[in-house]
C-alpha positions as CSV (number, residue, x, y, z in Angstrom):
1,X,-23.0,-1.6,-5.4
2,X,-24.7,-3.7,-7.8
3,X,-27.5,-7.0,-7.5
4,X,-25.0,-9.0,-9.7
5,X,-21.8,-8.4,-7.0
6,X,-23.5,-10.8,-4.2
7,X,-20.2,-11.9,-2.7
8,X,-19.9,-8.0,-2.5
9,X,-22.4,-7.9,0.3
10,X,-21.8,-8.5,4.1
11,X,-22.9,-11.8,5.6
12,X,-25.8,-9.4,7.1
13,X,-26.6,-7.9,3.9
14,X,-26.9,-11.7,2.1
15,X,-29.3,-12.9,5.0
16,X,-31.4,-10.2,4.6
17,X,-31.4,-9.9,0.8
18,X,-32.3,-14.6,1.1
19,X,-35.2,-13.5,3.8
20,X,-37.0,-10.9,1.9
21,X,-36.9,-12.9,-1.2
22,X,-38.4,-15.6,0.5
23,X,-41.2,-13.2,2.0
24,X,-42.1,-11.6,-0.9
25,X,-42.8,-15.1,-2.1
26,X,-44.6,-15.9,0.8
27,X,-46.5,-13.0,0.3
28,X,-47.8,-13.2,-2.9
29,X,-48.7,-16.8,-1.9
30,X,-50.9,-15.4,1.5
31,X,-52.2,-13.2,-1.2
32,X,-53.8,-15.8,-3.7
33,X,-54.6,-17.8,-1.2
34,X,-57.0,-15.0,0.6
35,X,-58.4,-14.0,-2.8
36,X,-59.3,-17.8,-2.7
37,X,-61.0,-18.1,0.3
38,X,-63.1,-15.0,0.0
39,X,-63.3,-14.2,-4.1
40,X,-62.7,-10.3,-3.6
41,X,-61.2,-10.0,-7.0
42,X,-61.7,-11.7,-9.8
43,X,-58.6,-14.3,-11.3
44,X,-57.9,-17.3,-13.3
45,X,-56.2,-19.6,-11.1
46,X,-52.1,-19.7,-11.9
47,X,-49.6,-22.8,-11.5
48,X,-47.6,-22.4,-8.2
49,X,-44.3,-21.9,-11.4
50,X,-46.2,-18.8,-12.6
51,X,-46.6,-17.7,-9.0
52,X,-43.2,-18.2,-7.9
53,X,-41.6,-16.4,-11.4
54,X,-44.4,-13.2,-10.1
55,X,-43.0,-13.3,-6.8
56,X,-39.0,-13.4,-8.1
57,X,-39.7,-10.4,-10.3
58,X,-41.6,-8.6,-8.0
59,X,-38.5,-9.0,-5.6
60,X,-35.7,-8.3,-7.5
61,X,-37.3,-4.9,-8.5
62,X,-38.1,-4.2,-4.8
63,X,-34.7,-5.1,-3.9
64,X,-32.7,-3.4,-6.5
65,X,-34.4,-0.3,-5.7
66,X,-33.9,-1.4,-1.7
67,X,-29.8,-1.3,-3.0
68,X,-30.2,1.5,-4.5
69,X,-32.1,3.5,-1.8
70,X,-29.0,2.2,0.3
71,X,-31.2,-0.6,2.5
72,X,-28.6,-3.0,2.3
73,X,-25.7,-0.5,3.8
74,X,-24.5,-1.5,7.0
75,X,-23.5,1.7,7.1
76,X,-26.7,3.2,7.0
77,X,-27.4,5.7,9.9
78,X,-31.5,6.3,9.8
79,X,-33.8,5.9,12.3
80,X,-36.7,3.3,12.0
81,X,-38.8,6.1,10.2
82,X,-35.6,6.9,7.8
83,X,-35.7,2.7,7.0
84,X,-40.0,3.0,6.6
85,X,-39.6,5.6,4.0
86,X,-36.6,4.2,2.0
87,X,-38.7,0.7,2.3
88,X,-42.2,2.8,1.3
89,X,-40.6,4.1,-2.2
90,X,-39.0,0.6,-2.6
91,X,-42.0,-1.1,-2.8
92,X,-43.8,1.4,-4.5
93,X,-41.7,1.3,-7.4
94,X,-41.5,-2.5,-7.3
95,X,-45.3,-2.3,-7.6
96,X,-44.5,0.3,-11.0
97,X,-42.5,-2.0,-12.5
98,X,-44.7,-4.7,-12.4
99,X,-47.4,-3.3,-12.8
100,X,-46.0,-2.1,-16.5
101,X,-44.6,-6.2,-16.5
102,X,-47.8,-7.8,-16.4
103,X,-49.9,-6.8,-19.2
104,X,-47.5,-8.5,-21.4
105,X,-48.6,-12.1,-19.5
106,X,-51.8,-12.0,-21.0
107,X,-54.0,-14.8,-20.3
108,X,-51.9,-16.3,-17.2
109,X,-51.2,-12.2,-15.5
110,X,-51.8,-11.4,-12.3
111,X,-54.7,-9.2,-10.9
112,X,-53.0,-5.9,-10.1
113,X,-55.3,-6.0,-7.2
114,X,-53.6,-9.0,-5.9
115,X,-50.4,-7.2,-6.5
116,X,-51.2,-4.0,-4.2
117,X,-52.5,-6.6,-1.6
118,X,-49.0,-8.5,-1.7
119,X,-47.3,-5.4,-1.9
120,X,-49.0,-4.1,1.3
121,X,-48.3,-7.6,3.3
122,X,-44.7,-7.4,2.4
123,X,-44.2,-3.8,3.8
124,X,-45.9,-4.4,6.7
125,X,-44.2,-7.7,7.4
126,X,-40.5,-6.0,6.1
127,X,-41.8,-2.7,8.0
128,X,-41.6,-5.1,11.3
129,X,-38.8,-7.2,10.4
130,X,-36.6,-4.1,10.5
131,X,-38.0,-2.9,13.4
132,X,-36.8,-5.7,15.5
133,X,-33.2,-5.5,13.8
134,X,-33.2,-2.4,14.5
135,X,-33.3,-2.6,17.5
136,X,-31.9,-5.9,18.5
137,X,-29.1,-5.5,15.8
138,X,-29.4,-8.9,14.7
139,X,-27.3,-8.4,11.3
140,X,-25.1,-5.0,12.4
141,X,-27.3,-2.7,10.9
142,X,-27.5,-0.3,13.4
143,X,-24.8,-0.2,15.8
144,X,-21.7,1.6,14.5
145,X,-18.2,1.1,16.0
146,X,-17.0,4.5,17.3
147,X,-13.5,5.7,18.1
148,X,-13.4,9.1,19.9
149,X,-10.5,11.1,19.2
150,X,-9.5,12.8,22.2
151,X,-9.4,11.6,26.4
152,X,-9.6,14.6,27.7
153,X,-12.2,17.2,29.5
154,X,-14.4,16.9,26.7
155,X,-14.2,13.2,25.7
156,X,-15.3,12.4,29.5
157,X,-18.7,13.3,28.9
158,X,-19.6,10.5,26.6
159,X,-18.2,8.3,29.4
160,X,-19.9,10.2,32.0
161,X,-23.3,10.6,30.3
162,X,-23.0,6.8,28.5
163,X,-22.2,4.7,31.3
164,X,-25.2,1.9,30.8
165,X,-25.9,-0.6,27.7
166,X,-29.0,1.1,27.4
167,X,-27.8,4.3,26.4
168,X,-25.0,2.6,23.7
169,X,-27.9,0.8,22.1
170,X,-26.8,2.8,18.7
171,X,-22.8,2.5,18.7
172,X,-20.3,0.3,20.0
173,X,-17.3,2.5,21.7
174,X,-14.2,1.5,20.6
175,X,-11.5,3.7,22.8
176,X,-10.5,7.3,23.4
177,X,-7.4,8.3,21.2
178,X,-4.6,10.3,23.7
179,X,-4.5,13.5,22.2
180,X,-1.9,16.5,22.8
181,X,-3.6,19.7,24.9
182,X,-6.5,16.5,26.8
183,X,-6.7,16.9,30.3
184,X,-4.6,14.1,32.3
185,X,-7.9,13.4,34.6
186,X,-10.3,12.9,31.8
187,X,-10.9,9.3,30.8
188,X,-11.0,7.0,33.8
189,X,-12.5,3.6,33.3
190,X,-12.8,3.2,29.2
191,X,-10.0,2.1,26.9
192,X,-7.4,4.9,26.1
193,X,-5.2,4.3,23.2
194,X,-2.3,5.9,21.7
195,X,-1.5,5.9,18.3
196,X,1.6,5.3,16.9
197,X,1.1,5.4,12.9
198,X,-1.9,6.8,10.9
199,X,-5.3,7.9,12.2
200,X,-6.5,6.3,8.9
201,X,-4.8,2.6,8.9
202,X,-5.9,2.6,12.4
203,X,-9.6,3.3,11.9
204,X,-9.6,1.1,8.5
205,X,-8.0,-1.8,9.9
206,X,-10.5,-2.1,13.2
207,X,-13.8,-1.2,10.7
208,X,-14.3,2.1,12.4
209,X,-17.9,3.8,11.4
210,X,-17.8,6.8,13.0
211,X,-14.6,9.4,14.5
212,X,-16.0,11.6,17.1
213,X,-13.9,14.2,17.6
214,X,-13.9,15.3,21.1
215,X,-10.4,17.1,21.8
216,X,-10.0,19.7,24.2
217,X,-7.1,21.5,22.6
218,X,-8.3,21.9,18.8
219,X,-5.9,24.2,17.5
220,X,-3.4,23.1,15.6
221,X,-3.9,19.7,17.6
222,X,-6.2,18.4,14.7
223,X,-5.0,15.8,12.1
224,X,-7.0,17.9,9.4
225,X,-5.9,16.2,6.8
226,X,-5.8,12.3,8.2
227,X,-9.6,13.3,9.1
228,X,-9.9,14.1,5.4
229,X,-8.5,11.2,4.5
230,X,-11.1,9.3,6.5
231,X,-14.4,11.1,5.3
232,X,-13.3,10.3,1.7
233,X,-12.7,6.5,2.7
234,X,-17.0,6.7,4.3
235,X,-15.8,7.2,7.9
236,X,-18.4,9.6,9.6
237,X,-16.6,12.3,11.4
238,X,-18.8,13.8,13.9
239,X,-18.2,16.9,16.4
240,X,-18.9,15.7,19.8
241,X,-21.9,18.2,20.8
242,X,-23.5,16.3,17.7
243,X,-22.8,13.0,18.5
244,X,-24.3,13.8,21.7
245,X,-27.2,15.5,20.8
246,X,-28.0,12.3,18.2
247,X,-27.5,9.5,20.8
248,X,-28.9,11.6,23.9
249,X,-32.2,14.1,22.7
250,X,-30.0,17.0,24.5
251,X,-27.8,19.9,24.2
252,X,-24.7,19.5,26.3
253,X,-24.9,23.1,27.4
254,X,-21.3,23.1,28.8
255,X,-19.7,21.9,25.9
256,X,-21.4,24.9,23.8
257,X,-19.4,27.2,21.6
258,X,-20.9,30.6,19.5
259,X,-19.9,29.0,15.7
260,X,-21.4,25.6,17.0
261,X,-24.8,27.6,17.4
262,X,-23.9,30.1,14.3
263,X,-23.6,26.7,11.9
264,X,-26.0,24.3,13.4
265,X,-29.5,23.8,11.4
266,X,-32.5,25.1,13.6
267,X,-33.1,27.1,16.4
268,X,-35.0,28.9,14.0
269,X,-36.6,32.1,15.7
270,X,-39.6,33.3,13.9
271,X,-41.6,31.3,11.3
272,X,-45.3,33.2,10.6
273,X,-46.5,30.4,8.9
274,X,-45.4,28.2,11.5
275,X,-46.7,30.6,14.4
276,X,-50.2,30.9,12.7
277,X,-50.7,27.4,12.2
278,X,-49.4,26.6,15.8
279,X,-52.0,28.9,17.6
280,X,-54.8,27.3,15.8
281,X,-53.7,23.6,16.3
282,X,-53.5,24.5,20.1
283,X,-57.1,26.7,20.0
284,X,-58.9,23.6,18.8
285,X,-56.8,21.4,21.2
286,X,-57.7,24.2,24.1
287,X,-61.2,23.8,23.3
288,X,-61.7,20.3,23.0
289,X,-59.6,19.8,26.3
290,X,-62.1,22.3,27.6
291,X,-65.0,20.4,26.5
292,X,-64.0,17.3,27.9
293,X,-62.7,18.4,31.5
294,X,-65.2,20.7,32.3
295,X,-66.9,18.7,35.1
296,X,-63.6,17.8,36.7
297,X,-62.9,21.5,37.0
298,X,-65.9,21.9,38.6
299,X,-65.7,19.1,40.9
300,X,-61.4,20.8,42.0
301,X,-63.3,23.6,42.7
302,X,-65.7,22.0,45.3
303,X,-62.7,20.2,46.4
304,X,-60.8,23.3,47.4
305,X,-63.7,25.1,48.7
306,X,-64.5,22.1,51.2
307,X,-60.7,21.6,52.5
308,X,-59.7,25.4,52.3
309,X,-63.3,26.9,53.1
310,X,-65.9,28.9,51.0
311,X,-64.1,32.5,50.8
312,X,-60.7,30.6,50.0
313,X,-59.4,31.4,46.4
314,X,-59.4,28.7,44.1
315,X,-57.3,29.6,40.8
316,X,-53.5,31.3,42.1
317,X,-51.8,33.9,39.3
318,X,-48.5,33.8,39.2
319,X,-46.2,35.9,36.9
320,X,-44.4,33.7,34.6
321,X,-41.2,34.8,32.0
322,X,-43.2,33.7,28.0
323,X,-41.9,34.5,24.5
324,X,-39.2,37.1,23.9
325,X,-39.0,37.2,27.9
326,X,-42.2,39.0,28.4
327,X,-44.3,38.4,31.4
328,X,-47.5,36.9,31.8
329,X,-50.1,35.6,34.6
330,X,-50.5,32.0,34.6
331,X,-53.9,30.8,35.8
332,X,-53.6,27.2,37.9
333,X,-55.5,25.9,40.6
334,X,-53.9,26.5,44.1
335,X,-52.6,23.8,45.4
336,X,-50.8,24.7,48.0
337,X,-51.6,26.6,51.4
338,X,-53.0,30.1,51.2
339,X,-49.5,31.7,52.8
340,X,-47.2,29.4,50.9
341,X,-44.9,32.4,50.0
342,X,-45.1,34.6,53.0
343,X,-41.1,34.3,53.1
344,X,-40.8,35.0,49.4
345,X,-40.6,33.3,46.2
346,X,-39.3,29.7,46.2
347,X,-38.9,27.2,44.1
348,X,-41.6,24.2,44.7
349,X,-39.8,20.9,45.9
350,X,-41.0,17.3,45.7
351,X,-42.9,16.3,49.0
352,X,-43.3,20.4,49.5
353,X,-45.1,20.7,53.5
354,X,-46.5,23.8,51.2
355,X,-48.6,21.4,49.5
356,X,-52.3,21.1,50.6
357,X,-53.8,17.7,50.6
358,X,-55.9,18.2,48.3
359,X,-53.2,19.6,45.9
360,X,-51.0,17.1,46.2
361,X,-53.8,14.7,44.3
362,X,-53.8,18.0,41.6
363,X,-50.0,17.7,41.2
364,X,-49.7,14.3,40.7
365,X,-52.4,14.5,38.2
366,X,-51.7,17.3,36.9
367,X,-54.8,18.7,37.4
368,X,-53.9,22.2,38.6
369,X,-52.6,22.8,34.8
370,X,-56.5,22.9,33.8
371,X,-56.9,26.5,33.7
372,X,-54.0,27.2,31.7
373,X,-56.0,26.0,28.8
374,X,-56.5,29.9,29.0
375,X,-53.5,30.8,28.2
376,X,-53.4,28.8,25.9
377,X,-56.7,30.5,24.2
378,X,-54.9,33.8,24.5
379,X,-51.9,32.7,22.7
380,X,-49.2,33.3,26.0
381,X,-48.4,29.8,25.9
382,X,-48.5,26.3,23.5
383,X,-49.7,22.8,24.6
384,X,-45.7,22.0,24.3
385,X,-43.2,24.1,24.9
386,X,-40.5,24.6,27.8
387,X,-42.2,25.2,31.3
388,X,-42.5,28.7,32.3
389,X,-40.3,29.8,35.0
390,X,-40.9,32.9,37.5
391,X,-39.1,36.5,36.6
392,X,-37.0,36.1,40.0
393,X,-35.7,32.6,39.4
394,X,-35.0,33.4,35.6
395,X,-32.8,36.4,36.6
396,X,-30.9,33.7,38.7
397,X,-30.8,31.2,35.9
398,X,-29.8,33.8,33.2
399,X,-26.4,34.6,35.1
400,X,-25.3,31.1,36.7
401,X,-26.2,29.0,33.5
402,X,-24.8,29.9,29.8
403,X,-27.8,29.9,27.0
404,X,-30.7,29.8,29.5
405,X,-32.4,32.5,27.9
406,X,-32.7,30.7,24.8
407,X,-35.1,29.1,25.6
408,X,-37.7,32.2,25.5
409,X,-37.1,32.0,21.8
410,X,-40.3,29.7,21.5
411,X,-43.5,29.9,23.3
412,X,-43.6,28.2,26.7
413,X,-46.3,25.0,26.9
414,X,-48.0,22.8,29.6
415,X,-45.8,20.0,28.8
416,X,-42.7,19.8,27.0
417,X,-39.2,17.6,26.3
418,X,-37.8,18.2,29.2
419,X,-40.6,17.2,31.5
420,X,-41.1,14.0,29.6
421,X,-36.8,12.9,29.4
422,X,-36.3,14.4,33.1
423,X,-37.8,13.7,36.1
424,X,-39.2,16.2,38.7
425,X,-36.1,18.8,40.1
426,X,-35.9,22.5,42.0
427,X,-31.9,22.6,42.3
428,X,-30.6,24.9,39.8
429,X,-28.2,22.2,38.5
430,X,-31.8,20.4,37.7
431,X,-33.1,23.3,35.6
432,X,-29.5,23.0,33.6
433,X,-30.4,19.1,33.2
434,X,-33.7,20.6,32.0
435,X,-32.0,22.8,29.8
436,X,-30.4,20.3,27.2
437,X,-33.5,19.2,26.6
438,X,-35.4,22.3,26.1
439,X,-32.8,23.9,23.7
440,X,-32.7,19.9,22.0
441,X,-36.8,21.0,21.5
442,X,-36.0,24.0,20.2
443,X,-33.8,22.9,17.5
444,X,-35.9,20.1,16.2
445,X,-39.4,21.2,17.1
446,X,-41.9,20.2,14.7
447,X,-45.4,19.3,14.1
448,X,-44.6,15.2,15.0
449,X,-42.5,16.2,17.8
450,X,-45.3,18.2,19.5
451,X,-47.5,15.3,18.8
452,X,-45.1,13.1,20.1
453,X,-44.8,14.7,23.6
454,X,-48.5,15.2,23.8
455,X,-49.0,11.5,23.0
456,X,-46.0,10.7,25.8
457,X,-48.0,13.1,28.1
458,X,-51.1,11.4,28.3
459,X,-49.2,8.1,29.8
460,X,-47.5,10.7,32.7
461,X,-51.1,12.0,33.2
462,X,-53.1,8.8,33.6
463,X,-50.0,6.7,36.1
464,X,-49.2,10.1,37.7
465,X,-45.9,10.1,36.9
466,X,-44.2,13.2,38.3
467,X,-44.5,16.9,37.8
């Protein structure tokens, strides 16, 4: 697509492309006029014409290499941090280019100081600006029209799992296409819709973005080639287990097939370099968290000692399943009653009569976790990670639910995904719940992501918001 083909462009596109023009006017303008104020920089006062023939060159080259970076695709599926980058090299080559302009002005150029400046307003001001239609989709940029080819089994989980606006905030749903092999009890409430000509006319002439494909029957069932057809013509065409990790930050664990894992990027199970530099981010965290909550240790311990008595124990080991499946003790304050599990191991529930007084103010606040910081020290556990669960119940877990012990393929934390997306459960159809979104951590863990839970974390800690 080309700057010169303007009627080319969506009415969305043209807004956009009028209201950043007019910005990066208006920012070069806030610019002067600061400089003016204040006198950081030194600059020969310019005619508002000179100004306003800077600030049209400065745009245009931002915004061709916007349209070239693709920022004026409706199309475009990124994130907010996708659209920050694209509009980060944007500007910065804007900024190049005029910056290898202005010399040849002479007497009437611009301080390249006052450039940067205007350059910096204009991303932070364009940074916000696609924020908020991001997120509101004011011009269509980011919800996509879907059309999900099957109505079966399968397909029924988007309907099950995407009932509420809130979790269609990315996609419009256009229908479930009736495909041969779908079970008759699948799609109950959205549109169903049978096709009588071409998968391709049909998705070209009602502007589909994106074909999930969702069938339950797949062999031979496919339209291969119409799909083909589609891909080539920029129609996404997305597996459902994708499409469903994208728009939900899970795994749907029942919808899980061998090749699916085989082919997917991630799940990567040993990284050294990774590893190393994941035990030492954690040490210095350990010790600084040490540092700091050293005196409310002290005070739990008192704590327990006056509601339990002097010779009651303070810290409870329990064995928990880590890395690989190996056992370790996890150190954490008791907080329940000294024979909690004279019947045997159970599962903790919410409003447990197990639950001293005392401990249920550690719970909530997640104080009994303190101690772990050992753990952490010793390098059994990470700050983020799936929770570790006890060898008995993992036994259990491994045989009712497929994949569980996939998630012992990174080391288990204090906090995690799963403990941040789902709220507090002991069924064993919770710990599936809890499942998608440990194997979703698995697959995309990262240095960001960790920080992002930790961050997260803090907000659960302070409101004492579940477990």
């Amino acid at each position: 697509m080309s700057i010169l083909k303007f009627r080319d462009l969506s009415l969305g596109s043209k807004s956009l492309v009028i209201i950043e023009l007019i910005s990066f006017a208006g920012a070069l303008f806030l610019a002067v006029y600061i400089n003016t104020l204040f006198s950081f920089i030194e600059q020969t006062p310019l005619s508002s014409n000179i100004l306003f023939i800077y600030a049209l060159i400065f745009a245009l080259a931002v915004q061709l290499s916007s349209l070239a970076l693709g920022l004026y695709n409706t199309k475009l599926r990124e994130n907010f941090r996708g659209v920050f980058r694209r509009l980060l090299m944007s500007v910065a080559i804007g900024f190049f280019i005029m910056a290898l302009i202005n010399p040849f002005y002479a007497e009437e150029s611009l301080a390249i100081e006052i450039l940067a400046v205007t350059a910096v307003i204009y991303l932070i001001f364009m940074s916000g600006f696609r924020y908020f239609i991001l997120q509101v989709d004011f011009f269509g940029y980011s919800k996509r029209t879907v059309l999900v080819l099957g109505s079966g089994d399968r397909a029924s989980i988007i309907e099950k799992r995407m009932r509420r606006d809130v979790d269609r905030q990315g996609f419009h749903l256009h229908g479930f296409v009736v495909m041969a092999g779908d079970a008759v009890n699948g799609i109950e409430r959205e549109t169903r819709i049978t096709l009588d000509g071409s998968l391709v006319n049909y998705a070209l002439e009602h502007n589909i973005d994106e074909i999930v494909v969702a069938s339950d029957e797949r062999r031979n069932n496919l339209p291969v080639d119409e799909l083909f057809a589609c891909k080539i013509r920029g129609i996404a065409i997305t597996e459902i287990l994708d499409f469903i990790e994208r728009e939900t930050a899970q795994i749907a664990v029942n919808l899980i097939y061998p090749s699916w894992v085989i082919y997917s990027n991630g799940f990567v199970s040993s990284n050294d370099l990774r590893n190393t530099l994941d035990w030492i981010f954690n040490a210095v965290i350990a010790i600084l968290l040490l540092a700091l909550t050293w005196p409310v240790m002290l005070i739990t311990v008192i704590l327990i000692k006056i509601e339990d008595g002097k010779s009651a124990p303070v810290f409870y080991l329990q064995e928990r399943v880590g890395l690989d499946g190996q056992a370790f003790q996890i150190y954490k304050f008791r907080s329940m009653k000294i024979d909690a599990e004279k019947n045997g191991a159970q599962m903790a529930s919410e409003n447990d009569n197990r639950i001293t007084k005392i401990g249920n103010f550690l719970r909530k606040y997640r104080i009994d976790e303190l101690p772990q910081i050992l753990n952490v020290l010793l390098g059994e556990m990470g700050f983020v990670g799936p929770r570790p669960e006890r060898p008995e119940f993992v036994q259990q877990l491994i045989k009712s639910i497929p994949y569980y012990n996939e998630r012992h393929n990174v080391k288990p934390g204090l906090t995690g995904w799963a403990q941040l997306k789902y709220p507090y459960g002991a069924t064993q159809e919770d710990s599936l719940e809890k499942l998608k979104y440990d194997l979703y951590y698995i697959k995309h863990r990262s240095f960001l992501l960790d920080l992002l839970i930790l961050i997260r974390t803090v907000e659960i800690v302070l409101f004492g918001k579940g477990r």
